[in-house]
FIBALUM-457871 format. One line per field, with one value per atom (N, C-alpha, C): residue number from 1; residue in three letters; atom name; x, z, y. Coordinates in nm, 3 decimals, m for minus. Example, Ala and Ser with C-alpha at 12.3 -4.5 7.8 and 13.67 -1.06 7.14 Angstrom:
<recs>
seq	1,1,1,2,2,2 .
type	ALA,ALA,ALA,SER,SER,SER .
atom	N,CA,C,N,CA,C .
east	1.319,1.230,1.320,1.285,1.367,1.290 .
up	0.780,0.780,0.780,0.708,0.714,0.787 .
north	m0.569,m0.450,m0.330,m0.225,m0.106,0.003 .
</recs>
This chain:
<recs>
seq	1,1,1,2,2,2,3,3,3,4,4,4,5,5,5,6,6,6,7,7,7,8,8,8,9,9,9,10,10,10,11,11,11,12,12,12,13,13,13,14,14,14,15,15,15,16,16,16,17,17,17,18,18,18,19,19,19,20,20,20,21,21,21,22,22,22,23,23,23,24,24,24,25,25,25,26,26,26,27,27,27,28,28,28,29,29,29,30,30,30,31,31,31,32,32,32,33,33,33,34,34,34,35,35,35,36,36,36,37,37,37,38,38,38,39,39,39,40,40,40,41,41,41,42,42,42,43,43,43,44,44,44,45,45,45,46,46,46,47,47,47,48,48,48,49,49,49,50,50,50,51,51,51,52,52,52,53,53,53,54,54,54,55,55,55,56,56,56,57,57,57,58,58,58,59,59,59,60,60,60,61,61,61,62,62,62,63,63,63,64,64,64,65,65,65,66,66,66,67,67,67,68,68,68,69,69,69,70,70,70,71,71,71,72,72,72,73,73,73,74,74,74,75,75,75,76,76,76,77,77,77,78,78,78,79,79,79,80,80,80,81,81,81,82,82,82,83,83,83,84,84,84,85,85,85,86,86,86,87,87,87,88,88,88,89,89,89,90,90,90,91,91,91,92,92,92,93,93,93,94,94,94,95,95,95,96,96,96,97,97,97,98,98,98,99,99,99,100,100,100,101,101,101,102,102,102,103,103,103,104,104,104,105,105,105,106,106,106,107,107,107,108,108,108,109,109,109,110,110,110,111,111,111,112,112,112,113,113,113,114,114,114,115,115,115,116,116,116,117,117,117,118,118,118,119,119,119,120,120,120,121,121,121,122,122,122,123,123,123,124,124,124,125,125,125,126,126,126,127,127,127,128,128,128,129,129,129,130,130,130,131,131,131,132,132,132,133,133,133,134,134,134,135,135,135,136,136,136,137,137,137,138,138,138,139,139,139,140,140,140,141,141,141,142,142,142,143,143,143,144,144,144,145,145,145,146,146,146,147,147,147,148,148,148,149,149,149 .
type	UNK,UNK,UNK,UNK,UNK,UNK,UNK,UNK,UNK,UNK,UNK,UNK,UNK,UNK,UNK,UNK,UNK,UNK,UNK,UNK,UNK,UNK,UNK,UNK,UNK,UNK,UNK,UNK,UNK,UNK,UNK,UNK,UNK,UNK,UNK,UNK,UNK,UNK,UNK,UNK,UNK,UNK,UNK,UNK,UNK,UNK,UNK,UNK,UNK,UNK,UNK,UNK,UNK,UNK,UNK,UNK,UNK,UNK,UNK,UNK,UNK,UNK,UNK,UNK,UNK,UNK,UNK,UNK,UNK,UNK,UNK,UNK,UNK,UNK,UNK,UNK,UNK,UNK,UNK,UNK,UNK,UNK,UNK,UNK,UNK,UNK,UNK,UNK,UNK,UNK,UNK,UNK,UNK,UNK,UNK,UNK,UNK,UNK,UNK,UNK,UNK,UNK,UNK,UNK,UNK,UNK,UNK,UNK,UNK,UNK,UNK,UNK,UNK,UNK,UNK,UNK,UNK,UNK,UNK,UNK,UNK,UNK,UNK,UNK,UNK,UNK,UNK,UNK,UNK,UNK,UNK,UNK,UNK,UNK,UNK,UNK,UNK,UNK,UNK,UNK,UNK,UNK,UNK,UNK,UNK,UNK,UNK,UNK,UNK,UNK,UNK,UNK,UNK,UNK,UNK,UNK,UNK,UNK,UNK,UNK,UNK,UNK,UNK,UNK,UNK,UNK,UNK,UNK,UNK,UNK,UNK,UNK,UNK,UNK,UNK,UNK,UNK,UNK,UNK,UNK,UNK,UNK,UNK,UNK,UNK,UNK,UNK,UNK,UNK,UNK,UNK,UNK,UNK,UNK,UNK,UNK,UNK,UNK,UNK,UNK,UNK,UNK,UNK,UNK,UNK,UNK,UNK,UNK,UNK,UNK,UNK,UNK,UNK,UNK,UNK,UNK,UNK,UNK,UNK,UNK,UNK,UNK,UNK,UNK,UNK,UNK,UNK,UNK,UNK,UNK,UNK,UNK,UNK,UNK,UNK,UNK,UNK,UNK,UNK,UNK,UNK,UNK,UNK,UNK,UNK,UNK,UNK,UNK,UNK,UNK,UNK,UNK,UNK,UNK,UNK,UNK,UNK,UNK,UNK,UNK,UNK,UNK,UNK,UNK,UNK,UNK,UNK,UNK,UNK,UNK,UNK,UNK,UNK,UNK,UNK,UNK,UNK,UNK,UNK,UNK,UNK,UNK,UNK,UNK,UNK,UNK,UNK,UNK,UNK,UNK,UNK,UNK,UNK,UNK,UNK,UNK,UNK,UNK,UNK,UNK,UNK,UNK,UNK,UNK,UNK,UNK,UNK,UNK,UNK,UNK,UNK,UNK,UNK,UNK,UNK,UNK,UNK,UNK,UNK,UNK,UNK,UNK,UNK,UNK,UNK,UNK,UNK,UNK,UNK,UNK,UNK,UNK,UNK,UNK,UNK,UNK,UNK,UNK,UNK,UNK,UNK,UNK,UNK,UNK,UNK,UNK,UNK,UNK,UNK,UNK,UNK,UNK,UNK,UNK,UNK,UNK,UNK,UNK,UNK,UNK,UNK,UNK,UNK,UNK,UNK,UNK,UNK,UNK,UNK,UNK,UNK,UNK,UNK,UNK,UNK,UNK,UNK,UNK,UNK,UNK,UNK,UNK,UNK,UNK,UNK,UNK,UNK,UNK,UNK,UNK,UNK,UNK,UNK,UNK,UNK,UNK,UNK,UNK,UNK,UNK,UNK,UNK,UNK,UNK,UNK,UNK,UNK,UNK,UNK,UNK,UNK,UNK,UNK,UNK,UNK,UNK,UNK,UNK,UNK,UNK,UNK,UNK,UNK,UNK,UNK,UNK,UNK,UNK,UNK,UNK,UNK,UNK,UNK,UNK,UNK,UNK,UNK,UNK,UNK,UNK,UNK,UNK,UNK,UNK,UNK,UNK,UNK .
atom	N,CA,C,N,CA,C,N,CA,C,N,CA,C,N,CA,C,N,CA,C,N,CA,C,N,CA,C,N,CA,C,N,CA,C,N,CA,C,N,CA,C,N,CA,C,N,CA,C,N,CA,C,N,CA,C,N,CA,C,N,CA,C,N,CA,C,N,CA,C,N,CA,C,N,CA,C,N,CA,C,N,CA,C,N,CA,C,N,CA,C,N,CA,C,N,CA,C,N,CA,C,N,CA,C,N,CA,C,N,CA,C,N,CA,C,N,CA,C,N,CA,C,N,CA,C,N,CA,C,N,CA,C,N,CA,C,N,CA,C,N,CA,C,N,CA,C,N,CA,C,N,CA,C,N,CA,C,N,CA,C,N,CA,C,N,CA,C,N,CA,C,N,CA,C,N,CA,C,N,CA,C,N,CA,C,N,CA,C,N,CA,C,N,CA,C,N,CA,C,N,CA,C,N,CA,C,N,CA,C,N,CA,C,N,CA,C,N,CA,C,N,CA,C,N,CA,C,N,CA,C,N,CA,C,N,CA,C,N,CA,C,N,CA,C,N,CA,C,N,CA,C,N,CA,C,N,CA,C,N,CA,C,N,CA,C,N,CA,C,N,CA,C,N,CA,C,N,CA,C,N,CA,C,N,CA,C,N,CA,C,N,CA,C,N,CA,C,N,CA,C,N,CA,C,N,CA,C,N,CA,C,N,CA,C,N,CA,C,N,CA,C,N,CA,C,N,CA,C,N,CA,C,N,CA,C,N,CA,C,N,CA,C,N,CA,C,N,CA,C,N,CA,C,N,CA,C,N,CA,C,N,CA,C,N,CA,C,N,CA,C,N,CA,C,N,CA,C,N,CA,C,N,CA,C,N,CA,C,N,CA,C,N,CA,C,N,CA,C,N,CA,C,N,CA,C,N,CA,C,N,CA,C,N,CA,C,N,CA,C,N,CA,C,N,CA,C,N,CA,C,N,CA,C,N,CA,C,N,CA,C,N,CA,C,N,CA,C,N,CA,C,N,CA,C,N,CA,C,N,CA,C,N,CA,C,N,CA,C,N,CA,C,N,CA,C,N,CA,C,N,CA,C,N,CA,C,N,CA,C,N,CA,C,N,CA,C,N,CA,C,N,CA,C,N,CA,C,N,CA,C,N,CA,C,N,CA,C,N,CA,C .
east	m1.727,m1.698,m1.792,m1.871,m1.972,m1.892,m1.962,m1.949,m1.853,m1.988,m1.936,m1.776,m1.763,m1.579,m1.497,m1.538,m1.405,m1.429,m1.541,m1.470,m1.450,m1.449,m1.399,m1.224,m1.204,m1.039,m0.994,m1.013,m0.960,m0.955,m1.050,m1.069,m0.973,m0.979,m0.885,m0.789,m0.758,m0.601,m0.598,m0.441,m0.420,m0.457,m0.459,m0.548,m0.461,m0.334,m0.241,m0.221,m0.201,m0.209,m0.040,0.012,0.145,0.128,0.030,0.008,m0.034,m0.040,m0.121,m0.012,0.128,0.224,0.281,0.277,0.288,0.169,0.059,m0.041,m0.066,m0.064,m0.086,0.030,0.149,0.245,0.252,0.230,0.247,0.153,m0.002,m0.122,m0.073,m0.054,m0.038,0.096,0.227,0.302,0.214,0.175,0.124,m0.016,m0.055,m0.180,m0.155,m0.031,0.018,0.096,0.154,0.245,0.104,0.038,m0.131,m0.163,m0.164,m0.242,m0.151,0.012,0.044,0.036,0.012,0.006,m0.156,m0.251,m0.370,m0.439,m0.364,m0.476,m0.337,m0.189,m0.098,m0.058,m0.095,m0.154,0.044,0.104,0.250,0.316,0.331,0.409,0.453,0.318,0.353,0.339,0.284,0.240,0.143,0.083,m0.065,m0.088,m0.199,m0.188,m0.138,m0.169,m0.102,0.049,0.138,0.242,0.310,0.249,0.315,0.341,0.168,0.146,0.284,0.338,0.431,0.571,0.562,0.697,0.697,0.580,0.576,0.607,0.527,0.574,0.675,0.811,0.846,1.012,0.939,1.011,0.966,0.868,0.864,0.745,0.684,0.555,0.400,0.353,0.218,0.118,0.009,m0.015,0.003,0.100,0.158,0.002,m0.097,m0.213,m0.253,m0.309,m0.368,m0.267,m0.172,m0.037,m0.043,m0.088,m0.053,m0.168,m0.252,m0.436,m0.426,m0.350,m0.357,m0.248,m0.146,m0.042,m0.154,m0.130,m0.156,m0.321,m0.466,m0.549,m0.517,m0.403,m0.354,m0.311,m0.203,m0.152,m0.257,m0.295,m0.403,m0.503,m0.589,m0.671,m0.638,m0.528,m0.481,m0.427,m0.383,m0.318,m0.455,m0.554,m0.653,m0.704,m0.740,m0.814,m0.668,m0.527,m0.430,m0.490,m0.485,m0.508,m0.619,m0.745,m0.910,m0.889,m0.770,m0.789,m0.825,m0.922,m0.966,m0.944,m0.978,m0.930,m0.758,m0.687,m0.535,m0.481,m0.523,m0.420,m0.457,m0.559,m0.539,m0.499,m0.507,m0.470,m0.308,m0.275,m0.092,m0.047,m0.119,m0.058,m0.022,m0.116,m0.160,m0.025,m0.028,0.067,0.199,0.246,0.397,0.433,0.271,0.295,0.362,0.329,0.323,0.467,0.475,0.605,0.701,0.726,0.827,0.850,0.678,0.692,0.808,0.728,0.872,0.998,1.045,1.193,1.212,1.163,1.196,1.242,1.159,1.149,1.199,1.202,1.296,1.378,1.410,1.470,1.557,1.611,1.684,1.819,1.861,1.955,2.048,1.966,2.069,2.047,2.040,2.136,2.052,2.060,1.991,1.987,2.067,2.021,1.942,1.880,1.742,1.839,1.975,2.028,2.057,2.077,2.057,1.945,1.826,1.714,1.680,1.780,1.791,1.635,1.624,1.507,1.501,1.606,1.605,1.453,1.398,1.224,1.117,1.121,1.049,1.052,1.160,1.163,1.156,1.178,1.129,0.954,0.903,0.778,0.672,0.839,0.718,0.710,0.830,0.870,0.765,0.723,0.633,0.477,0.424,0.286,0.322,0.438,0.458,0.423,0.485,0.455,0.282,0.202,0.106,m0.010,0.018,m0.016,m0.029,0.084,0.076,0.013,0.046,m0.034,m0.219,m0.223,m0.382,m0.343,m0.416,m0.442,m0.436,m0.484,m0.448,m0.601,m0.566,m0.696,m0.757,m0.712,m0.748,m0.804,m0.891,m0.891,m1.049,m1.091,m1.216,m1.225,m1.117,m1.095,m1.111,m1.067,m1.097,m1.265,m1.325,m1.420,m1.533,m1.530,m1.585,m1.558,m1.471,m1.454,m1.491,m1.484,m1.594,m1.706,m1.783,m1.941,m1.971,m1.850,m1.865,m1.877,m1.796,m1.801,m1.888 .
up	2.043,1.904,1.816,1.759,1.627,1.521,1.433,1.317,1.152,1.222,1.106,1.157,1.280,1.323,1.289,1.283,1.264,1.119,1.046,0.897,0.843,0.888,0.904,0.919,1.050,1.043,0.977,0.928,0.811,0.656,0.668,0.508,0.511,0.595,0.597,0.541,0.471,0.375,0.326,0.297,0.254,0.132,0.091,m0.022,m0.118,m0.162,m0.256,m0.389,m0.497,m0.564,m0.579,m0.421,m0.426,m0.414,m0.360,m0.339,m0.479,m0.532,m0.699,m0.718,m0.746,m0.856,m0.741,m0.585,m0.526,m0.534,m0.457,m0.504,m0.629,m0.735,m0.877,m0.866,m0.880,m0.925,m0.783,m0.692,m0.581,m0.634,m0.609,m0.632,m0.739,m0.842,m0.984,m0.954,m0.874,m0.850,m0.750,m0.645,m0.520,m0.622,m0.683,m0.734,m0.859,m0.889,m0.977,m0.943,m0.817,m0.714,m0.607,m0.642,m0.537,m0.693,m0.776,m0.880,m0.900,m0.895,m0.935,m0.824,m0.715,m0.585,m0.615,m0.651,m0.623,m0.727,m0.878,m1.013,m1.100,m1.081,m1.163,m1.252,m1.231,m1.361,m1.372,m1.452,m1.511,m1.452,m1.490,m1.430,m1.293,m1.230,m1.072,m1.077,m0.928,m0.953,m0.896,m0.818,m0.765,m0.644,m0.595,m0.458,m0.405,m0.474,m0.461,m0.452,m0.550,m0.538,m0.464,m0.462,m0.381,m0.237,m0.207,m0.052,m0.019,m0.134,m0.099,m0.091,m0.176,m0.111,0.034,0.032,0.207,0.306,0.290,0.390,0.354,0.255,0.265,0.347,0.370,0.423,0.584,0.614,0.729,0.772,0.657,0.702,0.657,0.790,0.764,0.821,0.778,0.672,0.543,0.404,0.327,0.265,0.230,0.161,0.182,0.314,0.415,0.394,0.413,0.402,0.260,0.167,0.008,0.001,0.041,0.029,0.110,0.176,0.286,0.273,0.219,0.128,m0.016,m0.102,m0.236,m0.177,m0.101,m0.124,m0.065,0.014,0.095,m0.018,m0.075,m0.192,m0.329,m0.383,m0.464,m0.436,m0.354,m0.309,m0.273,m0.172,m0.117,m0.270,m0.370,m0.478,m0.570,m0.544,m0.627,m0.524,m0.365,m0.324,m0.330,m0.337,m0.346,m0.460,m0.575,m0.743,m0.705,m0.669,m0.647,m0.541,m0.452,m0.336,m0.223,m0.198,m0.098,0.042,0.160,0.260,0.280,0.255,0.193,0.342,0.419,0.533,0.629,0.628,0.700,0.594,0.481,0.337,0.317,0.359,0.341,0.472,0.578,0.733,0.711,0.629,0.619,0.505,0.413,0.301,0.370,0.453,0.499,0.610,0.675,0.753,0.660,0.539,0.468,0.395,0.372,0.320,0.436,0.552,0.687,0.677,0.662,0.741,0.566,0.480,0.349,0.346,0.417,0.406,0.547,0.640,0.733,0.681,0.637,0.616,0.459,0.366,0.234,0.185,0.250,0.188,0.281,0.399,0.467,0.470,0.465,0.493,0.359,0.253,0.095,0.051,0.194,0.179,0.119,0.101,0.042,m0.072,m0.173,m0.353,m0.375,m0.494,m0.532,m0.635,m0.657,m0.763,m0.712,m0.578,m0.468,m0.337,m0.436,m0.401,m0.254,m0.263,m0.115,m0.145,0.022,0.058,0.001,m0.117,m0.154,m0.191,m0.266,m0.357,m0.220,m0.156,m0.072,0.071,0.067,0.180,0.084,m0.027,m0.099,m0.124,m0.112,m0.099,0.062,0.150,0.332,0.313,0.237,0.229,0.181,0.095,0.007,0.080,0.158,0.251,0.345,0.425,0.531,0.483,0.380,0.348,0.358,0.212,0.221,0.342,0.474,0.552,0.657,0.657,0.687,0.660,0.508,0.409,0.388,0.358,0.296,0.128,0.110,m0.057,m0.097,m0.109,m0.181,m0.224,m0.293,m0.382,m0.426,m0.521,m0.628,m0.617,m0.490,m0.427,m0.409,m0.352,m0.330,m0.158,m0.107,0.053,0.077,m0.059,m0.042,m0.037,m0.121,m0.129,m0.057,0.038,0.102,0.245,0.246,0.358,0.324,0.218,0.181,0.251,0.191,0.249,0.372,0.437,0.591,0.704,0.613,0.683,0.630 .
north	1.099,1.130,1.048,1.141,1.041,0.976,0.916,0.878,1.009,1.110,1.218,1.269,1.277,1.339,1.210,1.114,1.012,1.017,1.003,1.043,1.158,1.277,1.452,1.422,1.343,1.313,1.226,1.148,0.982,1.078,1.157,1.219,1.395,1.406,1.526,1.525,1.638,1.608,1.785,1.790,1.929,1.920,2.079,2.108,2.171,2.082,2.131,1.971,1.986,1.843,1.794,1.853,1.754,1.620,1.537,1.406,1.307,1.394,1.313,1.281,1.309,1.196,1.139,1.104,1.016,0.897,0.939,0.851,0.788,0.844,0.747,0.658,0.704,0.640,0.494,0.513,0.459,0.326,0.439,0.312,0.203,0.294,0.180,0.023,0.103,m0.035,m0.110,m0.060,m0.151,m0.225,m0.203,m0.233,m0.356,m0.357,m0.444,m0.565,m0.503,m0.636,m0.722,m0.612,m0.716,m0.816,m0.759,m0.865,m0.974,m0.946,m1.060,m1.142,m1.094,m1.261,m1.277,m1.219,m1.218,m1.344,m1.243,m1.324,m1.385,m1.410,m1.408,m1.340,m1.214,m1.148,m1.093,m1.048,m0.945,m1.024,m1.161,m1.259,m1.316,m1.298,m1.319,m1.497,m1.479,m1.692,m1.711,m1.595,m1.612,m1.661,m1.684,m1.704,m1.833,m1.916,m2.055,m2.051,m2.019,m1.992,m1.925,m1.759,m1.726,m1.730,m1.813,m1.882,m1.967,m2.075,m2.168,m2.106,m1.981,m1.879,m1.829,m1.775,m1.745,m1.819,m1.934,m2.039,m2.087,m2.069,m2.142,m2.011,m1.887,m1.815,m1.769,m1.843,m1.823,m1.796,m1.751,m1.666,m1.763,m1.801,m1.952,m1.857,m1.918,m2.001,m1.939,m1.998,m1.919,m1.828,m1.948,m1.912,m1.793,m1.794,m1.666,m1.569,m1.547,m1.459,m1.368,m1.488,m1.409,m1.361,m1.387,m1.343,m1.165,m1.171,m1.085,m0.984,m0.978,m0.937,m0.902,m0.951,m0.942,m0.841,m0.906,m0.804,m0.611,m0.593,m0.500,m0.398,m0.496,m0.444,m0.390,m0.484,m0.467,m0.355,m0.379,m0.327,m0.101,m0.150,m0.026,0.094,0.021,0.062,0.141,0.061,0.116,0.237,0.237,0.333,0.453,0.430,0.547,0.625,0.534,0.568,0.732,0.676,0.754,0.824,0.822,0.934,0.893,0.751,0.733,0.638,0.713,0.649,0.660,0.739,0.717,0.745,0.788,0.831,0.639,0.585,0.429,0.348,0.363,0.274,0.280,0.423,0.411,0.354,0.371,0.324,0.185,0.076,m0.024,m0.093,0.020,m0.039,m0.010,0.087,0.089,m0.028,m0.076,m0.197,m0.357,m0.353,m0.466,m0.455,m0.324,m0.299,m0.349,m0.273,m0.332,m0.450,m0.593,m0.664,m0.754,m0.702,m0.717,m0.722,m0.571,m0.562,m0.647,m0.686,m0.771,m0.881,m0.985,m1.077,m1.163,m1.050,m1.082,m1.001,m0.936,m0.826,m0.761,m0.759,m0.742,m0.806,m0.919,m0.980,m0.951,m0.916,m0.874,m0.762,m0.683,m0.514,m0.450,m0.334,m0.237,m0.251,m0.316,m0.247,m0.332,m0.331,m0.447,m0.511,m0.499,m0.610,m0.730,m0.697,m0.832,m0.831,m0.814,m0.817,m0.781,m0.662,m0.586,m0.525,m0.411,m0.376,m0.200,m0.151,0.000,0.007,m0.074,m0.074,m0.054,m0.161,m0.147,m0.014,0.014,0.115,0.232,0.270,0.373,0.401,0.259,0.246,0.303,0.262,0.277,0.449,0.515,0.623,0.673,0.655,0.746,0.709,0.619,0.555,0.645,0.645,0.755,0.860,0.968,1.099,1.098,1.009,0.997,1.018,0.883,0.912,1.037,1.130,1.261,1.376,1.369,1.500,1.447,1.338,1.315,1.293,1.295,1.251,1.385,1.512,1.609,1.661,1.746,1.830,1.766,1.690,1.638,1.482,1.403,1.316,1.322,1.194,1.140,1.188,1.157,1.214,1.367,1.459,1.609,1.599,1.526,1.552,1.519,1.418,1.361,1.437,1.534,1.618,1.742,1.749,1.897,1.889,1.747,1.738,1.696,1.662,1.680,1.782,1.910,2.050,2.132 .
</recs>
């Protein structure tokens, strides 16, 4: 298998624009919960901080953790936004989401008024679909598979 078939299958996606108000809406939270571990930015605490939350829940080195979290998030939120790469970009974000409701969000139940895991598993929910369908018509992945075939 070359180069051109593995990005023919990564970029493949159906050709209907049901994925656009998942993807935007998706990209824009994941893209905003990466900035606040990333830059502090909408009242987060940044990587420093939120490194010393991590570790102080289990997950070391906290630093590396929030770097790695926050760029997943961040990062993945912007290529959802543009379409691109979305079927390994959502695989990636429903991994980060799990290892979430594992680890903070499990033990206080499902609602988010006790910072249960309903947000986040509504989140693996919508990376799963993603990952299935492709990004849609209306995507950088439609298009980049146009010029592959």
């Amino acid at each position: 298998m070359n180069i051109k078939s593995i990005a023919l299958i990564i970029t493949k996606t159906e050709q209907s624009i049901s994925a656009l108000p998942l993807r935007f809406i998706a990209g824009i939270i994941f893209m905003a919960h990466g900035a606040q571990k990333l830059f502090a930015w909408f009242g987060g605490y940044g990587l420093e901080g939120t490194g010393q939350w991590m570790e102080s829940i289990g997950l070391t080195p906290g630093y590396l953790m929030a770097l790695m979290a926050g760029s997943v998030e961040f990062f993945g939120g912007i290529l959802l936004i543009v379409g691109l790469l979305t079927r390994p970009t959502s695989f990636v974000l429903a991994i980060t989401m799990l290892v979430a409701i594992v680890t903070a969000h499990l033990d206080n139940g499902l609602f988010m008024a006790n910072n249960g895991y309903e947000f986040a598993l509504t989140l693996v929910a919508i990376s799963i679909s993603l990952m299935f369908s492709g990004a849609g018509k209306l995507s950088l992945d439609s298009a980049v598979a146009q010029r592959l075939t």
